[in-house]
Residue frames relative to the residue before (quaternion, step in Angstrom):
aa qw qx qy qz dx dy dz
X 1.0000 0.0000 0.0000 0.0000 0.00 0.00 0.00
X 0.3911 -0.6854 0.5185 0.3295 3.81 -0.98 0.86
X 0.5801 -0.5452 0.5419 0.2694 3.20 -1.53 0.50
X 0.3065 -0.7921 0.4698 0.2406 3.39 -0.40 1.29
X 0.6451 -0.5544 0.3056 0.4279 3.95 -0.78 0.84
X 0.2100 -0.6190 0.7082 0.2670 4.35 -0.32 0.55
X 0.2189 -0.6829 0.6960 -0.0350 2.91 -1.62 1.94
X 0.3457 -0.6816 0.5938 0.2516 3.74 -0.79 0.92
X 0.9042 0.1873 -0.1911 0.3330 3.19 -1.37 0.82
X 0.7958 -0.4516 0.2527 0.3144 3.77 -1.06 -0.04
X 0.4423 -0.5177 0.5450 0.4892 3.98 -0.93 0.16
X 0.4697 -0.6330 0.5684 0.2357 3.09 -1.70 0.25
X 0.6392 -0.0005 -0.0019 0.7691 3.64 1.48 -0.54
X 0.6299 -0.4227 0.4562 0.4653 3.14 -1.92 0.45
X 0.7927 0.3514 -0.3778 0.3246 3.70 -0.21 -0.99
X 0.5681 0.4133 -0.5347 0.4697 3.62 0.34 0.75
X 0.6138 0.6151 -0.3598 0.3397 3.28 1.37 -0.39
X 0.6309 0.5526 -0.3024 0.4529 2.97 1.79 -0.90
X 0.4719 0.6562 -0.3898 0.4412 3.17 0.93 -0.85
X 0.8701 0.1731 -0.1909 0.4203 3.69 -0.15 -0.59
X 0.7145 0.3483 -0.1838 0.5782 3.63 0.83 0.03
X 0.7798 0.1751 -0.2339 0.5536 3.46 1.08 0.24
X 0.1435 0.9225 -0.3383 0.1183 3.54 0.51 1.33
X 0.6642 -0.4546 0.1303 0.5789 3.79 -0.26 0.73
X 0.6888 0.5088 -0.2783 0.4350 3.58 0.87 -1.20
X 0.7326 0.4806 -0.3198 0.3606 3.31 0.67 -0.32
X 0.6144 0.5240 -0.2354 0.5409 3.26 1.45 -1.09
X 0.7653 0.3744 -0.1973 0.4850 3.50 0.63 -0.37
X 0.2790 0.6873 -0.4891 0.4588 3.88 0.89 0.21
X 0.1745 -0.8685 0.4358 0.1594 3.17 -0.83 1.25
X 0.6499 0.4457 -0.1328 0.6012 3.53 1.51 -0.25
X 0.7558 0.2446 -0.3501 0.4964 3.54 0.69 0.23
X 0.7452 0.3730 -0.3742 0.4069 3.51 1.17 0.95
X 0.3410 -0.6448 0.5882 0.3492 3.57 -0.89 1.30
X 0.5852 -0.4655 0.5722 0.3368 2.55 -2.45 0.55
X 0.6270 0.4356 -0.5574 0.3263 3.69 0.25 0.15
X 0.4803 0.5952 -0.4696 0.4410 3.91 1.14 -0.37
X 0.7613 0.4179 -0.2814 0.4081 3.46 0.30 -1.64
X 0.7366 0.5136 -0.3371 0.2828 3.54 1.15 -0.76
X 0.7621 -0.2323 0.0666 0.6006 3.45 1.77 -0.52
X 0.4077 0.6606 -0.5446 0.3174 3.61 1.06 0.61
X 0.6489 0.7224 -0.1555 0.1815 2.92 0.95 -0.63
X 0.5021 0.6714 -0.0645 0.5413 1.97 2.16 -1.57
X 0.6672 0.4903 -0.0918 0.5531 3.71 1.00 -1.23
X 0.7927 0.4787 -0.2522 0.2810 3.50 0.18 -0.73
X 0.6631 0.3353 -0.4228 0.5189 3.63 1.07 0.25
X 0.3051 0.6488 -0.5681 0.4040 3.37 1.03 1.22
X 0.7392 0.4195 -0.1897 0.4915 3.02 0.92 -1.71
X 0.6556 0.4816 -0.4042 0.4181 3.54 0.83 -0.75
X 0.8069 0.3779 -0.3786 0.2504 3.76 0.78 -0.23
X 0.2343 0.6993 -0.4691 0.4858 3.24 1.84 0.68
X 0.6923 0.5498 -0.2586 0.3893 3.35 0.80 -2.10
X 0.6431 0.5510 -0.2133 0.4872 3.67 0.97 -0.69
X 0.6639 0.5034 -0.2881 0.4721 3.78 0.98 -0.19
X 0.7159 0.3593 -0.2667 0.5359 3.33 1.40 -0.16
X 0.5660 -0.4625 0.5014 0.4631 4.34 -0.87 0.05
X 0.5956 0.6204 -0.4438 0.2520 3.65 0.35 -0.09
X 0.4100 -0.7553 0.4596 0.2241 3.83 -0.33 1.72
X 0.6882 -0.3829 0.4998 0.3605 3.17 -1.87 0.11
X 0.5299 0.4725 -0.4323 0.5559 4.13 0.52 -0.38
X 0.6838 0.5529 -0.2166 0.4240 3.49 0.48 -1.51
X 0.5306 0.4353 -0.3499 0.6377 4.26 1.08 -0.68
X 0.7586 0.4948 -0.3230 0.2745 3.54 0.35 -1.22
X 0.6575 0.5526 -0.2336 0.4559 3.37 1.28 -0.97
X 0.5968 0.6757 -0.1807 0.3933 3.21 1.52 -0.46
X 0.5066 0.5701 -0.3668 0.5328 2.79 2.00 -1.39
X 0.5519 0.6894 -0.3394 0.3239 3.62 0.35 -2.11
X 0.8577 0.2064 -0.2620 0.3914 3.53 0.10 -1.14
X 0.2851 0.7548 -0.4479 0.3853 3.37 1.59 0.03
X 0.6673 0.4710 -0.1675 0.5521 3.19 0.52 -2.19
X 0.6856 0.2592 -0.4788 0.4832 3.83 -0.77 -0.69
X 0.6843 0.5290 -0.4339 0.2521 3.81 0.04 -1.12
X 0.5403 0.3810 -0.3866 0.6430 4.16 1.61 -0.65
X 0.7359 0.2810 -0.5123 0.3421 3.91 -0.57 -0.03
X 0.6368 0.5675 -0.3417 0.3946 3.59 1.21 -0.27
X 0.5967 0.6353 -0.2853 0.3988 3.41 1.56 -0.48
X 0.6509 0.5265 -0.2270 0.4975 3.44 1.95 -0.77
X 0.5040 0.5694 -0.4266 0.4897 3.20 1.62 0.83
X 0.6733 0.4550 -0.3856 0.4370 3.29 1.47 0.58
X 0.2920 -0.8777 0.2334 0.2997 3.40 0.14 1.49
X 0.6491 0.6619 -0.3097 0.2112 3.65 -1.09 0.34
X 0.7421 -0.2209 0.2455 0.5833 3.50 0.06 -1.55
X 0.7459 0.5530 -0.1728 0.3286 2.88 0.93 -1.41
X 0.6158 0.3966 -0.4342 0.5243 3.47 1.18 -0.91
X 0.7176 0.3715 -0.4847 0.3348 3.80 0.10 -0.87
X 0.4819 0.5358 -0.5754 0.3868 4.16 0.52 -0.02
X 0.7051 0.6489 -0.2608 0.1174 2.95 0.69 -1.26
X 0.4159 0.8086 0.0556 0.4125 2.08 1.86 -1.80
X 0.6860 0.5513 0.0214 0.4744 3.15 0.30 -1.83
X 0.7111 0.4043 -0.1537 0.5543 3.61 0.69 -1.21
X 0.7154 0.5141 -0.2043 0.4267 3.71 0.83 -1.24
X 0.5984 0.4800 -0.3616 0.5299 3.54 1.48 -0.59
X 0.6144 0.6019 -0.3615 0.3600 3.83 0.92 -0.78
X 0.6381 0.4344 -0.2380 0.5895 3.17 1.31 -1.44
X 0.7330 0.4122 -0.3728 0.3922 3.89 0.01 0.05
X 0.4306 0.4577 -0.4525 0.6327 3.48 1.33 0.48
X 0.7952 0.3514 -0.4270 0.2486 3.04 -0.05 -1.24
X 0.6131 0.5371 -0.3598 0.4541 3.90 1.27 -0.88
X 0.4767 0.4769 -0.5464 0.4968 4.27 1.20 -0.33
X 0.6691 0.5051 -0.4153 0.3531 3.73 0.32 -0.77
X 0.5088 0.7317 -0.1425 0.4306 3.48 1.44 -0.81
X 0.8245 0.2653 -0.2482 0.4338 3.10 0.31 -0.93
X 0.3702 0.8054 -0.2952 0.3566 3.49 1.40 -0.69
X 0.7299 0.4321 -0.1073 0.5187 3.30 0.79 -2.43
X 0.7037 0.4194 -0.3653 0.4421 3.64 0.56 -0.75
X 0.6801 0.4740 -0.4286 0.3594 3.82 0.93 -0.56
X 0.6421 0.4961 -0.2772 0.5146 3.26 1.08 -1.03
X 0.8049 0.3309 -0.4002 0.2871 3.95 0.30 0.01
X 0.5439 0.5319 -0.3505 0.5463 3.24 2.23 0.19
X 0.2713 -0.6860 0.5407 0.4041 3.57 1.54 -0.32
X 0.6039 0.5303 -0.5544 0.2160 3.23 0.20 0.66
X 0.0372 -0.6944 0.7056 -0.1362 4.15 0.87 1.43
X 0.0664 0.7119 -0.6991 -0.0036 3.44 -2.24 0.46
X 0.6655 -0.4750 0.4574 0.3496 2.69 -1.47 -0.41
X 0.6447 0.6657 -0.0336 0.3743 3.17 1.44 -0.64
X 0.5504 0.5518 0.0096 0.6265 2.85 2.19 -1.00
X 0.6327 0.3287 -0.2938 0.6367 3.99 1.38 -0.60
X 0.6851 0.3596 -0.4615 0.4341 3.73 0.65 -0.97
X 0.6072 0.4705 -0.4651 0.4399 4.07 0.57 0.05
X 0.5960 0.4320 -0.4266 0.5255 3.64 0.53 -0.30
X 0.5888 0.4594 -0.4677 0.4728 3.69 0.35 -0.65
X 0.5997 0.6118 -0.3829 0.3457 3.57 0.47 -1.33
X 0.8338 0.3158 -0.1436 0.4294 3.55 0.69 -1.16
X 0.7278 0.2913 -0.4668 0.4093 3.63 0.92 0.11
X 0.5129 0.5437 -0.5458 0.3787 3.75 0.92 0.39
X 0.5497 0.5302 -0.3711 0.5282 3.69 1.27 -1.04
X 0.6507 0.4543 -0.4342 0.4263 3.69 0.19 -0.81
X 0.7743 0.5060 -0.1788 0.3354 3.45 -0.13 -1.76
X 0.6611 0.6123 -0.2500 0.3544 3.26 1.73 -0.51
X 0.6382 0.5761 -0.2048 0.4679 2.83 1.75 -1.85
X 0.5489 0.7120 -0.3767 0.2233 3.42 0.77 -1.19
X 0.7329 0.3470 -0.1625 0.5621 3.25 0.42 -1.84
X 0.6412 0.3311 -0.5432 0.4291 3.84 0.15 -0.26
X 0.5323 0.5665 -0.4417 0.4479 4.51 0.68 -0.60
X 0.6413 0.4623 -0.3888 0.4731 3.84 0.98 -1.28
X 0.7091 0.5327 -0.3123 0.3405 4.14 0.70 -1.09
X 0.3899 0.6479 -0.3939 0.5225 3.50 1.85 -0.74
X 0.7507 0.4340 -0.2547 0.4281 3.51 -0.17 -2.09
X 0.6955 0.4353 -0.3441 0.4565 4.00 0.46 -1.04
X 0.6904 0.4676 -0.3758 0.4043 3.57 0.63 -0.98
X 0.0359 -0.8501 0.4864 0.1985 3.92 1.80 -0.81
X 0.4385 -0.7628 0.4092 0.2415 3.35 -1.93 0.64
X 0.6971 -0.1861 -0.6620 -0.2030 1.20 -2.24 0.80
X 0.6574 -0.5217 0.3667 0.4014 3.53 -1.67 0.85
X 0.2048 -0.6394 0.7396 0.0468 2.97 -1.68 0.72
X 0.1913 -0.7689 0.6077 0.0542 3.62 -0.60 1.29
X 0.5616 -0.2459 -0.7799 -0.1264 1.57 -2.20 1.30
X 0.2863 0.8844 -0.3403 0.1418 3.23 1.62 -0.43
X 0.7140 0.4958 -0.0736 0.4889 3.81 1.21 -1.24
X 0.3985 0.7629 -0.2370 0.4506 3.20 1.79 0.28
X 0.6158 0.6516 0.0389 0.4412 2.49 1.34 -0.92
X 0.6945 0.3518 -0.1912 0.5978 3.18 1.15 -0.82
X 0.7120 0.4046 -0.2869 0.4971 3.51 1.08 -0.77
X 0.7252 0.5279 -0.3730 0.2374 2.90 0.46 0.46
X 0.2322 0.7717 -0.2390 0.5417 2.48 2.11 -0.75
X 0.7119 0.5563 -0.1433 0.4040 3.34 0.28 -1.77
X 0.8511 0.2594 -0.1554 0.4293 3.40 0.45 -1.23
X 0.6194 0.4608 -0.4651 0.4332 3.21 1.46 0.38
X 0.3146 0.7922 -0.2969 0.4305 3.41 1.44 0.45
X 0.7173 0.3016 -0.0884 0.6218 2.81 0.54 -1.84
X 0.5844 0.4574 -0.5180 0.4254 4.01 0.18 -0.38
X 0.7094 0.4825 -0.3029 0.4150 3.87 0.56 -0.88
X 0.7714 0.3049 -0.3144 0.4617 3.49 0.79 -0.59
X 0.4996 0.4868 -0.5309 0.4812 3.90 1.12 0.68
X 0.7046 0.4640 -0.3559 0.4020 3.71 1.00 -0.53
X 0.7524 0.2867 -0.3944 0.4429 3.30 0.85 -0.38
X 0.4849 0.5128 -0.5154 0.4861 3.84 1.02 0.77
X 0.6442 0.4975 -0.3917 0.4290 3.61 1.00 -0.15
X 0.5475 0.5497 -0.4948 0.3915 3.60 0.91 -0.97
X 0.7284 0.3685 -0.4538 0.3575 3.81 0.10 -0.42
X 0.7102 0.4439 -0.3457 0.4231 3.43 0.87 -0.29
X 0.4406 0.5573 -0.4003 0.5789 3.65 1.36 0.02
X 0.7817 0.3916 -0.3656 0.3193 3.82 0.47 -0.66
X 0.4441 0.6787 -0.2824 0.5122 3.07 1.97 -0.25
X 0.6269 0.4637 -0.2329 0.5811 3.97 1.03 -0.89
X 0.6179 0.5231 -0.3759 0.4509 3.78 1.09 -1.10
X 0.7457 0.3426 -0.2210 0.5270 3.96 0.20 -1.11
X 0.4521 0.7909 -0.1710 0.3754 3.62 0.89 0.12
X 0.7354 0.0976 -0.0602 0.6679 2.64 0.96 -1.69
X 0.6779 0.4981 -0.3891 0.3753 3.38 1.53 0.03
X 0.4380 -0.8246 0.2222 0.2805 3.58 1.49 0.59
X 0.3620 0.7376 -0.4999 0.2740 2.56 0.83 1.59
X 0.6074 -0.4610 0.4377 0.4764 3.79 -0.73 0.12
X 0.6341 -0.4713 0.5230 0.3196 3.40 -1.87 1.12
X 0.5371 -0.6047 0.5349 0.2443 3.19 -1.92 0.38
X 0.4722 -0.6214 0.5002 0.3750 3.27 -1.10 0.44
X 0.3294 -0.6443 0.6123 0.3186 4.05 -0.86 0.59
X 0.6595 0.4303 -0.5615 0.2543 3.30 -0.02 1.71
X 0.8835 -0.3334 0.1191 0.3067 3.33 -1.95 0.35
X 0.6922 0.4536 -0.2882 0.4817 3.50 1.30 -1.02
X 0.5381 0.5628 -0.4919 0.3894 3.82 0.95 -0.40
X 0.9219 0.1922 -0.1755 0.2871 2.95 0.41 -1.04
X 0.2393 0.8217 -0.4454 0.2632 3.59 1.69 0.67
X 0.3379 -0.6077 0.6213 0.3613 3.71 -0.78 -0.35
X 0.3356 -0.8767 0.3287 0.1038 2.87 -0.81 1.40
X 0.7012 -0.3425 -0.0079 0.6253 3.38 1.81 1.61
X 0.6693 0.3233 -0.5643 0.3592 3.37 -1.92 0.46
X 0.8411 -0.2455 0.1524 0.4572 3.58 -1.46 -0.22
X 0.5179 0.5623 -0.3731 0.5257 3.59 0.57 -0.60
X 0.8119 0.1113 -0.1761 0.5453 4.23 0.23 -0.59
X 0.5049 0.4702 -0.5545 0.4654 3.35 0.93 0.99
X 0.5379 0.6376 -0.2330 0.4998 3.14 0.91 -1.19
X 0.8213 0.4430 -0.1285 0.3358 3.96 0.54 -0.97
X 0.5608 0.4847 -0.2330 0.6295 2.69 2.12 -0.68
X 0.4481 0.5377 -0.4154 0.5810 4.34 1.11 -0.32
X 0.8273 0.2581 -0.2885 0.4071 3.85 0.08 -1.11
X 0.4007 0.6332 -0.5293 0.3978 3.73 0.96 0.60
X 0.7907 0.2462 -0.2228 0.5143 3.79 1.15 -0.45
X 0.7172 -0.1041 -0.4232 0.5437 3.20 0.52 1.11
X 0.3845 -0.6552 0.6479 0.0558 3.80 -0.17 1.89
X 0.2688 0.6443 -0.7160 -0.0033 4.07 -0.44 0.35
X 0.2852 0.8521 -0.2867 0.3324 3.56 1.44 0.25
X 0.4445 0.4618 -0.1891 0.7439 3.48 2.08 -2.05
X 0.4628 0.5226 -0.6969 0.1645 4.40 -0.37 -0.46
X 0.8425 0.4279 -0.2807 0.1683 3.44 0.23 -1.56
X 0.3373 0.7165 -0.5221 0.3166 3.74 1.48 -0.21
X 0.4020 -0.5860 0.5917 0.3807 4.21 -1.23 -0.14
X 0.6697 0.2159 -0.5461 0.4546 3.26 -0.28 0.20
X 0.7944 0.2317 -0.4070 0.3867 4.10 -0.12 0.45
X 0.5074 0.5188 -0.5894 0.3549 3.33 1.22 0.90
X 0.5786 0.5274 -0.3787 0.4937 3.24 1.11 -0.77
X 0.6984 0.5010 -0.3574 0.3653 3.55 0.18 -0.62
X 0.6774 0.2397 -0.2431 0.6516 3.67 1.57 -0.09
X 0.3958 0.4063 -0.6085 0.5550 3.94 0.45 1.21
X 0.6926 0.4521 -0.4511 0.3354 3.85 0.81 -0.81
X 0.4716 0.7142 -0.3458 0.3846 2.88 1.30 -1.08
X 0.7542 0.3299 -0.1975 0.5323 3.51 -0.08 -1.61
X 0.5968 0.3240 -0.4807 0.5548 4.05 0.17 -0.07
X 0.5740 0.3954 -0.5379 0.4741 3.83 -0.14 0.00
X 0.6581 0.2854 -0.4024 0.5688 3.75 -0.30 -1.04
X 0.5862 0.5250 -0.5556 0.2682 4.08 -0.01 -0.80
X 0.7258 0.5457 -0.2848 0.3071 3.41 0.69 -1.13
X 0.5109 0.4539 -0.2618 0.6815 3.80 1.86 -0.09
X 0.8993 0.0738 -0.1100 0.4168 3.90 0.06 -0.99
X 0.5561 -0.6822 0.3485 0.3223 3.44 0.95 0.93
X 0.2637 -0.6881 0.6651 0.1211 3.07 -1.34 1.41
X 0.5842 -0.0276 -0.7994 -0.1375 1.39 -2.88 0.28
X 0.3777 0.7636 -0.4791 0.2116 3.77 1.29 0.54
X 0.6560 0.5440 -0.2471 0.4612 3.56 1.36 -0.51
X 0.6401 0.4766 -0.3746 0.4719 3.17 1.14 -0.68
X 0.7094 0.4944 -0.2505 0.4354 3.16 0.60 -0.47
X 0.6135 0.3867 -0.3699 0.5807 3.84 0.64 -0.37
X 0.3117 0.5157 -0.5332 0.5938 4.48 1.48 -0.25
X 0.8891 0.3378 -0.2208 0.2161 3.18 -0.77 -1.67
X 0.4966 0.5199 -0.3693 0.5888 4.15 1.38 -0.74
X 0.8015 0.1801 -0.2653 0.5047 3.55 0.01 -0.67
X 0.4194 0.5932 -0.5319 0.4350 4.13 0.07 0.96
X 0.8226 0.2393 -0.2102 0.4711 3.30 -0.03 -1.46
X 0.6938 0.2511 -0.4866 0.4677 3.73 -0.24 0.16
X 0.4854 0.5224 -0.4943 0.4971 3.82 0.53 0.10
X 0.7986 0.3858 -0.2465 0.3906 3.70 0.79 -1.07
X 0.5730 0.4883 -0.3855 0.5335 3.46 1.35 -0.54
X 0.4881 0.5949 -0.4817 0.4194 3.86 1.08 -0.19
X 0.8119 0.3933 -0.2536 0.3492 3.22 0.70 -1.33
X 0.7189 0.5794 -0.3105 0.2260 3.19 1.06 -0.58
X 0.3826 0.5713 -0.3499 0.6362 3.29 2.50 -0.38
X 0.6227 0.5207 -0.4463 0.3767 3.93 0.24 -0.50
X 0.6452 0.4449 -0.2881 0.5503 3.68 0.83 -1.48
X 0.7593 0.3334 -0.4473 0.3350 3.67 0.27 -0.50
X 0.5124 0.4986 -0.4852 0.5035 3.63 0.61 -0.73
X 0.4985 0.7225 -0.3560 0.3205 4.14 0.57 -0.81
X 0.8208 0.1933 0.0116 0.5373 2.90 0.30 -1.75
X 0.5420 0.4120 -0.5392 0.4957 3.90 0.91 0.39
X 0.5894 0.6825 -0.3532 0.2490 3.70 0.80 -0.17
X 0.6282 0.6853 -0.0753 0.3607 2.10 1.59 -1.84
X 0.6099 -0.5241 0.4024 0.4375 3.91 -1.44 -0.36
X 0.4608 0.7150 -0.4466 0.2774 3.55 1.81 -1.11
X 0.8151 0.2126 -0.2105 0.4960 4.08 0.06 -0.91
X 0.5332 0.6723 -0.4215 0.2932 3.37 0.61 1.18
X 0.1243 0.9467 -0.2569 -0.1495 3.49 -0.36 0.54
């Protein structure tokens, strides 16, 4: 990818801002954009990014920001009840909206890297991790009773171990064609389709009920609120827990689904 041109100083309006920090390729990427970006972060985020631009603070620096964003929602589900999942809930929105952030500020200072994806990575595995072990805390509720509460964390941490592996398998096929020298993927639908029998039937069925999208943070939090909303009628730490029993074999479903996927697929082919 070329090094986009480093522009000194500020946009003059947002829509020139967009213009450079919100190009066709970017807006239109199927796999490096949430449906909450495409649905309206986007829309919002060169606001924040042109604040983010008034101050000396780099694109790594937005990114690091995101990061503590993310730990700050799995830490919030250490407050039991409603309040931490709202919080929650709110703190995952606002950490999308600053990943969208940090992007717009690299790309209008030209200052993209290498350095700048391996920090985003840093923060959604660290996020996506913390979450589901904060959800096993809230199910296991205080104070622990051993060995009995074991149980829930763990649960938990076999959660969170499944949703880092099945966020790695795409970055493992990236290292696979790599070290086999082959040329990046395109960030579209047909690379990464199976290329037919049961496997791309099968893929096309889980397009209408996707519990596959569950494991991303902004729709885990958005189902802990969930389960604290019914909590507040059928008493918690019973919801969190029937959330958390019906995740991890839903996630170990998906995570055998994405692999059988991407061996199908064209991605480990050369």
């Amino acid at each position: 990818m070329a090094q986009a041109t480093p522009r000194q100083g500020r946009p003059s309006s947002i829509a020139e801002l967009r213009a450079v920090a919100q190009p066709p390729e970017v807006r239109s990427r199927r796999n490096a954009e949430h449906w909450t970006a495409s649905l309206y972060l986007r829309d919002l985020s060169p606001y924040l990014t042109w604040m983010l631009l008034k101050t000396r603070i780099s694109a790594n620096g937005v990114t690091g920001l995101m990061i503590l964003v993310g730990w700050s929602t799995a830490a919030a589900l250490l407050i039991p009840g409603i309040w931490g999942a709202a919080l929650a809930l709110l703190l995952g929105q606002l950490q999308m909206l600053v990943d969208c952030s940090d992007g717009e500020v690299a790309r209008w200072r030209g200052t993209s890297s290498p350095a700048g994806v391996f920090l985003d990575k840093v923060g959604h595995y660290s996020t996506e991790a913390l979450i589901p072990l904060a959800l096993g805390i809230r199910a296991a509720a205080y104070p622990f009773e051993t060995p009995e509460d074991f149980l829930w964390t763990t649960l938990a941490g076999l959660l969170a171990l499944f949703i880092v592996l099945n966020k790695a398998l795409n970055d493992m096929v990236h290292v696979a064609r790599a070290n086999a020298g082959l040329p990046k993927l395109a960030d579209t639908h047909g690379e990464s389709a199976p290329t037919g029998g049961l496997v791309a039937t099968l893929r096309k069925i889980a397009r209408f009920v996707p519990f596959h999208r569950l494991y991303h943070s902004v729709e885990l939090t958005m189902l802990i609120f969930v389960a604290a909303l019914v909590g507040l009628i059928a008493g918690q730490p019973i919801t969190d827990r029937v959330l958390l029993i019906a995740l991890v074999p839903l996630s170990l479903l998906a995570l055998f689904g994405h692999f059988l996927a991407i061996m199908a697929s064209k991605r480990v082919r050369s």
